[in-house]
Each structure stands twice: as structure tokens, then as C-alpha cells.
N, CA, C and O atoms as CSV, one atom per row, in Angstrom:
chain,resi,resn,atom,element,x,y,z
A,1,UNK,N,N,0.809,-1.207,0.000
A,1,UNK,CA,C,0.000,0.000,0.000
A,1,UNK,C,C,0.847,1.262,0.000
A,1,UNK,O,O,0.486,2.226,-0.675
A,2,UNK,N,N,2.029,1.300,0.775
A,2,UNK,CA,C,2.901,2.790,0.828
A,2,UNK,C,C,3.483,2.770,-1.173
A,2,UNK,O,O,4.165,3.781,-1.341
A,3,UNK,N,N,3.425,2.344,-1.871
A,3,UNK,CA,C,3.845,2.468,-2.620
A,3,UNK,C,C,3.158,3.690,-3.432
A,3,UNK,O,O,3.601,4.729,-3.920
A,4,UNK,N,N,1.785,3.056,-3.353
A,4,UNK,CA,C,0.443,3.983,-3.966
A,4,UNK,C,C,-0.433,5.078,-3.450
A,4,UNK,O,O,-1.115,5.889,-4.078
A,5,UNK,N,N,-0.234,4.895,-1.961
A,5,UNK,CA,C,-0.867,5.496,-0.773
A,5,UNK,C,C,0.254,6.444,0.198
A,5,UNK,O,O,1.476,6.344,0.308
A,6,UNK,N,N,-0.446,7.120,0.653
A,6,UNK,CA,C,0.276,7.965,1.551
A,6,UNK,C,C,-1.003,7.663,2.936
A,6,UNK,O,O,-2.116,8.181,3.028
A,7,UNK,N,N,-0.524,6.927,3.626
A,7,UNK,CA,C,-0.814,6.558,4.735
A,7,UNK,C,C,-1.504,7.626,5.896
A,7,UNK,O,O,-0.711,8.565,5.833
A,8,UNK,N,N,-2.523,8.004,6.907
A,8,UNK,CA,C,-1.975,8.594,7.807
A,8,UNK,C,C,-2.952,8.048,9.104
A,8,UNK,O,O,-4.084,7.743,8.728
A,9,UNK,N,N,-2.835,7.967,9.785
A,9,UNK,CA,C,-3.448,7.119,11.129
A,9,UNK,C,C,-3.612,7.392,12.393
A,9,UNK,O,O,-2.796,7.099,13.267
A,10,UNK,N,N,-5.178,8.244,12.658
A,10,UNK,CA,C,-5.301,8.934,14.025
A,10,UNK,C,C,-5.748,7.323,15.065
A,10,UNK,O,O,-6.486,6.426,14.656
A,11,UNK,N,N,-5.123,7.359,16.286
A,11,UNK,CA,C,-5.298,6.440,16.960
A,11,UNK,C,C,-5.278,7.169,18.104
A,11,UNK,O,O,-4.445,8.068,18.216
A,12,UNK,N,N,-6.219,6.888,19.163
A,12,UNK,CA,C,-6.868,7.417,20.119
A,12,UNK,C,C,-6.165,6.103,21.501
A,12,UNK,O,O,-6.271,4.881,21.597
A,13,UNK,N,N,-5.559,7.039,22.251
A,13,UNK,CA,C,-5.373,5.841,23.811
A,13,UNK,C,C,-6.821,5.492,24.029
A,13,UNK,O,O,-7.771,5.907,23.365
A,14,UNK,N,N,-6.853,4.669,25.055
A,14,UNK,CA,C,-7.845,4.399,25.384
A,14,UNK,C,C,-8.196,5.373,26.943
A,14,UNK,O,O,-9.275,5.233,27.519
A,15,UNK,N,N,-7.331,6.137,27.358
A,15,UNK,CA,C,-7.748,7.188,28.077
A,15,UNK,C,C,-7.196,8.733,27.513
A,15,UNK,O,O,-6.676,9.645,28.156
A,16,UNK,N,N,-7.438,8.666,26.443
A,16,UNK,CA,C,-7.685,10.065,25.851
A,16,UNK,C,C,-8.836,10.598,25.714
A,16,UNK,O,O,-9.687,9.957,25.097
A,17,UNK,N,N,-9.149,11.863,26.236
A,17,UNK,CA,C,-10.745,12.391,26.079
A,17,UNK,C,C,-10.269,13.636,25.734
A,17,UNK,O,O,-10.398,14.562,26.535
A,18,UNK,N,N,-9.773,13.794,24.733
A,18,UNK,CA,C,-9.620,14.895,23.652
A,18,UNK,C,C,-10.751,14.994,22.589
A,18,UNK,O,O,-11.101,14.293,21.640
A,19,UNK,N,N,-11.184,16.183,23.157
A,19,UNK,CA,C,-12.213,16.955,22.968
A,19,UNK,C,C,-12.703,16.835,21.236
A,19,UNK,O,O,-11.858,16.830,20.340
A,20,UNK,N,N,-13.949,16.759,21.016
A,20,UNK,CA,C,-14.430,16.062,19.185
A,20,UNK,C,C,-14.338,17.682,18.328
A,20,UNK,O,O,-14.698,17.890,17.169
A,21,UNK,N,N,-13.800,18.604,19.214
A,21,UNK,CA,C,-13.475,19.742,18.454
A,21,UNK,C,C,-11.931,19.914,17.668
A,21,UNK,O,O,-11.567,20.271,16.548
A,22,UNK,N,N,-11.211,19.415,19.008
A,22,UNK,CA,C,-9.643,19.165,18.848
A,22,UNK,C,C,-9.203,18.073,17.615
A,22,UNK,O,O,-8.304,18.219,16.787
A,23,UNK,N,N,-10.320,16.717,17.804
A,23,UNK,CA,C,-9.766,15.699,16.902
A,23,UNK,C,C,-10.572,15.891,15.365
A,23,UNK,O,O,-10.408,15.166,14.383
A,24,UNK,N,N,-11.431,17.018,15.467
A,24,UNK,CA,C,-11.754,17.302,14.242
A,24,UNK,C,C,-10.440,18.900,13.613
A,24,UNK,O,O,-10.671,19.538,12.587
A,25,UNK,N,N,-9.663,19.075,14.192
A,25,UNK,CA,C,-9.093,19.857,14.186
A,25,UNK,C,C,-7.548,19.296,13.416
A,25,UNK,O,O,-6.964,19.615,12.380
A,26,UNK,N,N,-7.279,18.334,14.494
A,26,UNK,CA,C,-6.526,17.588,13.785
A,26,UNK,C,C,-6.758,16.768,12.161
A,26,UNK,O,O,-6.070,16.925,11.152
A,27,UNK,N,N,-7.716,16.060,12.312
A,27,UNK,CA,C,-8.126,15.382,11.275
A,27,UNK,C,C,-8.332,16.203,9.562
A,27,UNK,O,O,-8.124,15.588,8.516
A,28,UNK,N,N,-8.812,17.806,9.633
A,28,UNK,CA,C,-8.908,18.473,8.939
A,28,UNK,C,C,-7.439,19.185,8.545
A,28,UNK,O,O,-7.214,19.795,7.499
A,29,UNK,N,N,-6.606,18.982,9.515
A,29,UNK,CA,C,-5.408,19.825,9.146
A,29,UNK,C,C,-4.455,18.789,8.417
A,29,UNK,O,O,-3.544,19.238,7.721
A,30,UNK,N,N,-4.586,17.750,8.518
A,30,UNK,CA,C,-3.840,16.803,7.890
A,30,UNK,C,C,-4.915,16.613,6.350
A,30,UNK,O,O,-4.302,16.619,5.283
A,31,UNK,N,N,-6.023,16.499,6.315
A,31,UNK,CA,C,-6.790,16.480,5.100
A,31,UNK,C,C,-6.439,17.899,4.453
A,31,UNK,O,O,-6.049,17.929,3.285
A,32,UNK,N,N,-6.545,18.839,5.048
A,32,UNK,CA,C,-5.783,20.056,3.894
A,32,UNK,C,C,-4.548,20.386,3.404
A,32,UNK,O,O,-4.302,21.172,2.489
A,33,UNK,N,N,-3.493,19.494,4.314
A,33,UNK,CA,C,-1.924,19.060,3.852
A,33,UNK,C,C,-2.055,18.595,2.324
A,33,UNK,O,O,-1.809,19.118,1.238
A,34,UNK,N,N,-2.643,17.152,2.833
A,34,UNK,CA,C,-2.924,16.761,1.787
A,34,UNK,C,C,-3.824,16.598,0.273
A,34,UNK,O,O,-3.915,15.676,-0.537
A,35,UNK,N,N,-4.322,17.750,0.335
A,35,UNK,CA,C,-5.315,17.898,-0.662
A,35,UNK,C,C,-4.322,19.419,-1.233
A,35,UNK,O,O,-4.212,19.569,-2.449
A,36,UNK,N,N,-3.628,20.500,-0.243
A,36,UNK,CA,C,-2.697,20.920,-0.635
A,36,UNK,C,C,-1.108,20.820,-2.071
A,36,UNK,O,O,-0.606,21.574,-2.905
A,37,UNK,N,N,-0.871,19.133,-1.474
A,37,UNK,CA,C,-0.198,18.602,-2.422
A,37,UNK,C,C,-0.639,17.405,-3.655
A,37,UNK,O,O,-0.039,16.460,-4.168
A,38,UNK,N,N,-2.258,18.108,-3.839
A,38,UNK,CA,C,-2.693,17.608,-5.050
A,38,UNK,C,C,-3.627,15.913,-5.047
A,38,UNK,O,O,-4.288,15.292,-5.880
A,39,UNK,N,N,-3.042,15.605,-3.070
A,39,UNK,CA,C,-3.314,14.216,-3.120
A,39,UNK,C,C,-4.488,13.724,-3.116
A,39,UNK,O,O,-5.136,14.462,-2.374
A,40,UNK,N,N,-5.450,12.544,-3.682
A,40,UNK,CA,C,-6.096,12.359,-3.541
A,40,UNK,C,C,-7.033,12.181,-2.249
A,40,UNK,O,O,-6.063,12.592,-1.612
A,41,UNK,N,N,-7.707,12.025,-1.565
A,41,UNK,CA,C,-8.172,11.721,-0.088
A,41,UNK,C,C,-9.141,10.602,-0.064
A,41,UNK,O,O,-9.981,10.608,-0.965
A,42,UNK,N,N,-9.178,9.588,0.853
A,42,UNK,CA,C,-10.264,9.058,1.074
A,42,UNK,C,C,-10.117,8.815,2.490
A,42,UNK,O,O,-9.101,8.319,2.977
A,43,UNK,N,N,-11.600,9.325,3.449
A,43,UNK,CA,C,-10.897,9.404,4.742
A,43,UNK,C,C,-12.150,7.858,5.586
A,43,UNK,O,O,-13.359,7.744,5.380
A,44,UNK,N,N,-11.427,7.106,6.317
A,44,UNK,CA,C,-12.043,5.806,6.401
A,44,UNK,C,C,-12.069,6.130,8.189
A,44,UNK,O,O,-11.080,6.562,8.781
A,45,UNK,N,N,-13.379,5.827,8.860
A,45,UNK,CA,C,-13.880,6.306,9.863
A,45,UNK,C,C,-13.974,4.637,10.366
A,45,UNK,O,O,-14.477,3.962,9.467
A,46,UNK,N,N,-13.578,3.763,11.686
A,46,UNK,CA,C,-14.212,2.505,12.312
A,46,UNK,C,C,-14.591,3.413,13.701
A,46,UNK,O,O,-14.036,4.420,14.138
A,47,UNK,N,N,-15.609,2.750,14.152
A,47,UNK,CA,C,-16.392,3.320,15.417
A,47,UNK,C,C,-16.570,4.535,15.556
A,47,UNK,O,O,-17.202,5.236,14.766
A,48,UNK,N,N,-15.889,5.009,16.844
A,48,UNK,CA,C,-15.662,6.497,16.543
A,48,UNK,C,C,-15.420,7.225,15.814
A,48,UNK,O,O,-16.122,8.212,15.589
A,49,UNK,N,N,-13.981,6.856,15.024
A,49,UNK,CA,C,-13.548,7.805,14.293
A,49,UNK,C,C,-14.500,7.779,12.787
A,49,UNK,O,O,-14.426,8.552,11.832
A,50,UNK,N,N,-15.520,6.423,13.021
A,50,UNK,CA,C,-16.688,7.029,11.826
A,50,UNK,C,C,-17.478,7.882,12.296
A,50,UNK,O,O,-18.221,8.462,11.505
A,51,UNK,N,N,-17.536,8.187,13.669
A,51,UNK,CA,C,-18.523,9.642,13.773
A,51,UNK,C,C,-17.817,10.980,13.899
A,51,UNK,O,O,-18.414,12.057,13.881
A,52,UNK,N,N,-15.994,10.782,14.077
A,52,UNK,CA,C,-14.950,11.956,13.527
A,52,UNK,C,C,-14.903,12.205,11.877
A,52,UNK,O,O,-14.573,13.337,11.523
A,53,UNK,N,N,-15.235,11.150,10.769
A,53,UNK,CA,C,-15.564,11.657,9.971
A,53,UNK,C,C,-16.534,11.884,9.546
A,53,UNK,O,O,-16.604,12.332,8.402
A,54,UNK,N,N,-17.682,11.654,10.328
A,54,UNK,CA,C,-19.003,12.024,9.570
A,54,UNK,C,C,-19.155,13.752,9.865
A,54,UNK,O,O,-19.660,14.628,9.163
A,55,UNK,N,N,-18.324,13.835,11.545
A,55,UNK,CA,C,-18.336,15.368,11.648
A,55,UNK,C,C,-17.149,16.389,10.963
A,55,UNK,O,O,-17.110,17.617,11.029
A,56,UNK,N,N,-16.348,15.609,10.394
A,56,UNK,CA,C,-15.224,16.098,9.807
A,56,UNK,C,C,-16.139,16.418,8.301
A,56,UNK,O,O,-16.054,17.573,7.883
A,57,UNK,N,N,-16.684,15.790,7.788
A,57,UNK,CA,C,-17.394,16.468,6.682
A,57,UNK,C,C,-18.375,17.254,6.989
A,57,UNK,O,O,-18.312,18.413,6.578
A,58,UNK,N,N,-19.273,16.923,7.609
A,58,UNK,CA,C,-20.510,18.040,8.196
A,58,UNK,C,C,-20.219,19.430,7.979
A,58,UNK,O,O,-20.761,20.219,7.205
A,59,UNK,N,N,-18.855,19.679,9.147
A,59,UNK,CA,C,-18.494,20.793,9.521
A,59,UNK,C,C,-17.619,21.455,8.204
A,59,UNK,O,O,-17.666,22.641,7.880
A,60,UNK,N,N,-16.824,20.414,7.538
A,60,UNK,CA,C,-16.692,21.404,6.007
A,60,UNK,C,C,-17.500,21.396,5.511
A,60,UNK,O,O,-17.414,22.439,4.863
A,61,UNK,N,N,-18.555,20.864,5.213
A,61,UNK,CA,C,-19.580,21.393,4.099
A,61,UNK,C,C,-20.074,22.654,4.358
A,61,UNK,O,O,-20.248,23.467,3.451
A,62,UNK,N,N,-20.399,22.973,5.920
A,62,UNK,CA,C,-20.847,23.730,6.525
A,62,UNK,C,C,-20.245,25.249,6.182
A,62,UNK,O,O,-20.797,26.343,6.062
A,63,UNK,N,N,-18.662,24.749,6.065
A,63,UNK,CA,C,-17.695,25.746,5.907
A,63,UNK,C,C,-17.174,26.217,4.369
A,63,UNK,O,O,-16.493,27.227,4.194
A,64,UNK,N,N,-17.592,25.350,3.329
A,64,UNK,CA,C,-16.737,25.249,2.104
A,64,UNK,C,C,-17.286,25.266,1.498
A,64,UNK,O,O,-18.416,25.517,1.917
A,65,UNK,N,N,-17.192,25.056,0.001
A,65,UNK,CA,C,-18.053,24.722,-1.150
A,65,UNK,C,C,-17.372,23.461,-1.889
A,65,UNK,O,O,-17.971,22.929,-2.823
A,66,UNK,N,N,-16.130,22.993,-1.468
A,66,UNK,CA,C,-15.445,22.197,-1.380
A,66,UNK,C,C,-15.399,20.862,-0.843
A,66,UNK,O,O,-14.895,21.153,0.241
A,67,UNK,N,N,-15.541,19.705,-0.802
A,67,UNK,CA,C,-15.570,18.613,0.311
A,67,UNK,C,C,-13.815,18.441,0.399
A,67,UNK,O,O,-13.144,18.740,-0.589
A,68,UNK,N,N,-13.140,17.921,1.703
A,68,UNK,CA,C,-12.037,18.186,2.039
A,68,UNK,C,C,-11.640,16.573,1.301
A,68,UNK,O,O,-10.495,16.590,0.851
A,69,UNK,N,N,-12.178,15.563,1.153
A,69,UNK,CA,C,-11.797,14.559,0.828
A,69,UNK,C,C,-12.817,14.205,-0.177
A,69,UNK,O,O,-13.911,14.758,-0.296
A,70,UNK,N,N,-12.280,13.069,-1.008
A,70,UNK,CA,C,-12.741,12.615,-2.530
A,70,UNK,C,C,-13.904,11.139,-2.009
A,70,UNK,O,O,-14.824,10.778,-2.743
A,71,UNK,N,N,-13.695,10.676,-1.068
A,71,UNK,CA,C,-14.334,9.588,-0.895
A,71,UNK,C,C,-14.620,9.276,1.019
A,71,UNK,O,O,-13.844,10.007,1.635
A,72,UNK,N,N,-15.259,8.649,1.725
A,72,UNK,CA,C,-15.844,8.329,2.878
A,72,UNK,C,C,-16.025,6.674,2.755
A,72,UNK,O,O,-16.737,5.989,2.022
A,73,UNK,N,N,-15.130,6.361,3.729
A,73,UNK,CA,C,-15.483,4.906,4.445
A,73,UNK,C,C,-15.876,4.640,5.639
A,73,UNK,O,O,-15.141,4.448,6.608
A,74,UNK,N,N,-17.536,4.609,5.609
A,74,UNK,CA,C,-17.603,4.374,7.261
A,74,UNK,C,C,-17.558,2.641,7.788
A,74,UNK,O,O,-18.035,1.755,7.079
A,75,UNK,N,N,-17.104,2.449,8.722
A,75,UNK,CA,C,-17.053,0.845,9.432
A,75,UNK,C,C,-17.743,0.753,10.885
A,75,UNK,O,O,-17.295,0.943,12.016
A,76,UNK,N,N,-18.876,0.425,10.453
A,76,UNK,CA,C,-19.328,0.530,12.024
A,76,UNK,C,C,-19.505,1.601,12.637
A,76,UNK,O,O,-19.360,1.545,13.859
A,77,UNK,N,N,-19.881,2.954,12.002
A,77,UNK,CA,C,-20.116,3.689,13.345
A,77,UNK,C,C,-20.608,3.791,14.420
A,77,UNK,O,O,-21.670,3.276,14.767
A,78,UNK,N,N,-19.802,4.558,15.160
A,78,UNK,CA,C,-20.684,4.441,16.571
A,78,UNK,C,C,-21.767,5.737,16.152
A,78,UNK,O,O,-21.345,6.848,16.475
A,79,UNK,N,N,-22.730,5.713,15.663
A,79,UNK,CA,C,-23.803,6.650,16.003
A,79,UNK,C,C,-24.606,6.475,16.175
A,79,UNK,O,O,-25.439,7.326,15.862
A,80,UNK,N,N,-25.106,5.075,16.897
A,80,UNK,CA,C,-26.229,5.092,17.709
A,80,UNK,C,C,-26.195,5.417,19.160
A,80,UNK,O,O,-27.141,5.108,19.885
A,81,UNK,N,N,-25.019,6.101,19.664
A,81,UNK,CA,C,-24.467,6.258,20.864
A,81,UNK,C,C,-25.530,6.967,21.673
A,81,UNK,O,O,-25.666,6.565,22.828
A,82,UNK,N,N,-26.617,8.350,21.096
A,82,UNK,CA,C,-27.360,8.627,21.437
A,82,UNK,C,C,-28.808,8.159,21.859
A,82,UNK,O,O,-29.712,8.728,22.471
A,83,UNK,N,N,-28.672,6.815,21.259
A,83,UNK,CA,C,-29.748,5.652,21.866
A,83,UNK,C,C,-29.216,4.787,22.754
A,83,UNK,O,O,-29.602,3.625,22.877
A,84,UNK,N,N,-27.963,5.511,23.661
A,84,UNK,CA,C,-27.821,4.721,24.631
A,84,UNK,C,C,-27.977,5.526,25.916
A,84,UNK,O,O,-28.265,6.722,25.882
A,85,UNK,N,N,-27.791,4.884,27.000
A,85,UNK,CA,C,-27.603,5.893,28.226
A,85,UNK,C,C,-26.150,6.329,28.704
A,85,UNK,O,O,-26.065,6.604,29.901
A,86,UNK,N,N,-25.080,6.424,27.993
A,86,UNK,CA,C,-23.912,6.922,28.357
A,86,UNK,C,C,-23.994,8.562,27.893
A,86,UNK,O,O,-23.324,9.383,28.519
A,87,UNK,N,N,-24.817,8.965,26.812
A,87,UNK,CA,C,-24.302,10.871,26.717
A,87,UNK,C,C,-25.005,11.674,27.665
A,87,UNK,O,O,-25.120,12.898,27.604
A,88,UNK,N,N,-25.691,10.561,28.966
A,88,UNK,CA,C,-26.436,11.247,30.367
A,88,UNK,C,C,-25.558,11.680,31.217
A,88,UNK,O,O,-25.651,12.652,31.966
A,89,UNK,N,N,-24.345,10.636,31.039
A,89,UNK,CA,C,-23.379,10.589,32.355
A,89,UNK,C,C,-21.894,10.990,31.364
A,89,UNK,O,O,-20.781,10.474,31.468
A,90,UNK,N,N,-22.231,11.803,30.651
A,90,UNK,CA,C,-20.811,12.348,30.142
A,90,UNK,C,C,-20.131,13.261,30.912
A,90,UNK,O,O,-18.905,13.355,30.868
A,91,UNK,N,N,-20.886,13.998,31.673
A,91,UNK,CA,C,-20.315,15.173,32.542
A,91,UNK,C,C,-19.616,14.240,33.779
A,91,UNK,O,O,-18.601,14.663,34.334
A,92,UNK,N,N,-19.972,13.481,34.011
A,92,UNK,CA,C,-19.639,12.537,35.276
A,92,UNK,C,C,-18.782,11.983,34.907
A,92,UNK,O,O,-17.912,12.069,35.773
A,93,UNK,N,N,-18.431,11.395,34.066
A,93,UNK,CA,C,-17.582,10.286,33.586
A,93,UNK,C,C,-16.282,11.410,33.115
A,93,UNK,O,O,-15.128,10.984,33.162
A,94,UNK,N,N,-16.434,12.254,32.852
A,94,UNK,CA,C,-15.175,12.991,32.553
A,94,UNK,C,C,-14.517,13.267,33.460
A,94,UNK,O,O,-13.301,13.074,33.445
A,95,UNK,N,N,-15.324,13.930,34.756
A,95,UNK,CA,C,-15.025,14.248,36.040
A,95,UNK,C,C,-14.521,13.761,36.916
A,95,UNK,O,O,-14.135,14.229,37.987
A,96,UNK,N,N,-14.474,12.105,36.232
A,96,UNK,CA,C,-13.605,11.201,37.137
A,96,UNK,C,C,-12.135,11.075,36.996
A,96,UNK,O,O,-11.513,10.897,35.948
A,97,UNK,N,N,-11.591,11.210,38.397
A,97,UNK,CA,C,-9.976,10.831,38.145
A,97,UNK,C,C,-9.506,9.900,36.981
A,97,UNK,O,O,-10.360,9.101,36.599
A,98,UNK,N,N,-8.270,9.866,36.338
A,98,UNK,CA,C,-8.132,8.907,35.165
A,98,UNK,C,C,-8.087,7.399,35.896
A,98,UNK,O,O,-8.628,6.390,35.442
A,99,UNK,N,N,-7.330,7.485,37.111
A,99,UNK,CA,C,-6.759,6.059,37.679
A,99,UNK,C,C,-8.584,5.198,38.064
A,99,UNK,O,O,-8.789,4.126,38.633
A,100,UNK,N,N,-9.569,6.156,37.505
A,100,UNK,CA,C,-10.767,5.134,37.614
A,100,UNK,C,C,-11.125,4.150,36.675
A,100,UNK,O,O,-11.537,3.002,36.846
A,101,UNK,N,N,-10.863,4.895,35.495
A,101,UNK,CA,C,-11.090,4.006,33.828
A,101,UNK,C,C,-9.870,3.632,33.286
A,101,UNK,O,O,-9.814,3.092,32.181
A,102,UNK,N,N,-8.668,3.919,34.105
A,102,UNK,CA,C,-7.161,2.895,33.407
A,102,UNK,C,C,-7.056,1.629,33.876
A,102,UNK,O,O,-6.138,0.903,33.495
């Protein structure tokens, strides 16, 4: 694949709670690198990071007339998250020391 592809790979710890503003921040600044140097884009979302790119496009469309990437792979998103009972206890769950969820 590196032959044809230019690789790039956001991976999240499993106690990172960096903020879906920040990792759309990131995610867009590396998609305008590369669309900068002509490259093609296709940006491929599993779980979460299919609901970092579903908001990674949202928010350019919102912004552009442009889409920042040529193609979308979602795998599983997590967006039924709001049919669960965890975005009740988000304020709580953040609030907890890390040494609770490591």
C-alpha cells in the first residue's frame, strides 16, 4: 500500500478524552496538507472515528463549497451512541480521576 498510498493514522489511547473539536481539528489539518499537495483523499472512519468523519465532513460542508476529501469509508459507526444511556453521564464520567477508567 505505501507504494500507492500515503498513509496517515489517528489512533486514540484508550484514556484520551480529547475533545471532538480538537480531533476534528486535527483530522482536517492533515486532510488540507494533503489535498494541498494535489493528493487524492479518502478518509475511512471505524467506530468512533466514523462519527470523527461524519463530523469532519458536516463541519466542512458547513464551511466550504469544497468537500475536504474525494471519498468516505464508514465501518461501524458508533452513532447510535445517542440511543444509549452513556451521553447522560458524560459530565460525570469525565469528572472522574483517570486512575478510575485505566
Amino acid at each position: 500500500l505505501g507504494e500507492d498510498f500515503d498513509l496517515r493514522v489517528l489512533r486514540l489511547a484508550v484514556d484520551d478524552r480529547t475533545r471532538p473539536a480538537e480531533l476534528h481539528a486535527v483530522v482536517s489539518a492533515e486532510l488540507d496538507a494533503l489535498k494541498a499537495r494535489g493528493r487524492r483523499t479518502v478518509l475511512v472512519g471505524e467506530s468512533l472515528g466514523g462519527v470523527i468523519a461524519i463530523d469532519t465532513i458536516q463541519r466542512a460542508a458547513a464551511h466550504e463549497t469544497q468537500s475536504p476529501v474525494d471519498a468516505v469509508v464508514l465501518i461501524n459507526p458508533a452513532t447510535t451512541i445517542g440511543a444509549t444511556p452513556w451521553p447522560r453521564f458524560a459530565d460525570v464520567l469525565e469528572a472522574l480521576p483517570s486512575n478510575v477508567y485505566s
